[in-house]
N, C-alpha and C positions, 0 to 999 in steps of 0.2 A: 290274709293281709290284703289292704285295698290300696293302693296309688289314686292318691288325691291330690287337686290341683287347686291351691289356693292361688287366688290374684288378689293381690292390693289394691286400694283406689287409684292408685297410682298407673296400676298395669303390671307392675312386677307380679312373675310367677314363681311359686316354691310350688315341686310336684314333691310329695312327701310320699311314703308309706308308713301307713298308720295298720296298726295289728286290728285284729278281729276282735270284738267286746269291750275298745275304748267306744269314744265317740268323736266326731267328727272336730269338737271344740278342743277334746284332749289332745286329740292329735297336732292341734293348730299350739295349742300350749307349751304342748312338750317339745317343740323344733321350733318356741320363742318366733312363732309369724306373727310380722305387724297386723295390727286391726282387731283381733278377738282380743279382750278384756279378760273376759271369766270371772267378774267379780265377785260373783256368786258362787262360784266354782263346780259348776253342773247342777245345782239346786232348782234349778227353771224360775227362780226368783227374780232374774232381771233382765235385763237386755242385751248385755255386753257381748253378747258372741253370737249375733246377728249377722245373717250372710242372705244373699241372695244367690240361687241357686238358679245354676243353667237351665235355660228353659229345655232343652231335654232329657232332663233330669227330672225337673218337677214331680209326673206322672209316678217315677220309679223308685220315692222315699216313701218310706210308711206314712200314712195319714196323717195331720196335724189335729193332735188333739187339743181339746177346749183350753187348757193350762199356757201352752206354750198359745196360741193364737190370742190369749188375753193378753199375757207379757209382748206380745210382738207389737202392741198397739204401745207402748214406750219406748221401742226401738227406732232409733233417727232413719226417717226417711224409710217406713217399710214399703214393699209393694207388696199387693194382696197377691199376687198371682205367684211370688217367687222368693217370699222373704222365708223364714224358718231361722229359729235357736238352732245351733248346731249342737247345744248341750242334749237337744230329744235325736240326733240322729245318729244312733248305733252304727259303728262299721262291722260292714259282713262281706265275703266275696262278692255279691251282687253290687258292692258300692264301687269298686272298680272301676278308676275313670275319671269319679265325682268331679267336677267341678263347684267352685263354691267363690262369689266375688266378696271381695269385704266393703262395707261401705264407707263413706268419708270418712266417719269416725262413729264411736259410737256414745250411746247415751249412758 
């Protein structure tokens, strides 16, 4: 299990734990945090559960692969250096900690 820390655009924080083999989006769903959508419901179809991720985080998620970095180009307000679908981010011990910002809203 990993303790993750969603922030709203707002600034509120929910430190969750979220079990091993959801994902980062499941987690924000199933404890109902404002800001992820999931309209697609982990399908990597759309954008709605777009987060920017703490910059020292960045280095420590698996790669973004070509799927999710085409869908991030419909996500409101990505940044190239820190945006990610939270539906491609597996939790595993190593995610411990995560931070994840949600943005103003999403698309």
């Amino acid at each position: 299990m990993a303790k993750i820390t969603y922030i709203e655009h707002n600034g509120t924080k929910h430190e969750i734990e979220v079990a091993n083999g959801l994902t980062v989006m499941e987690g924000a769903r199933d404890n109902n945090i404002p800001g992820i959508e999931a309209d697609c419901g982990g399908a990597c179809a759309c954008s709605t559960c777009h987060a920017y991720i703490a910059p020292e985080w960045v280095d420590k998620l698996p790669a973004i692969e070509s799927m999710e970095e085409d869908m991030l180009d419909f996500a409101y307000e990505p940044d190239p250096a820190r945006s990610r679908l939270t539906c491609q981010i597996k939790v595993t011990d190593d995610l411990d900690g995560l931070v994840v910002q949600l943005p103003e809203r999403q698309i």
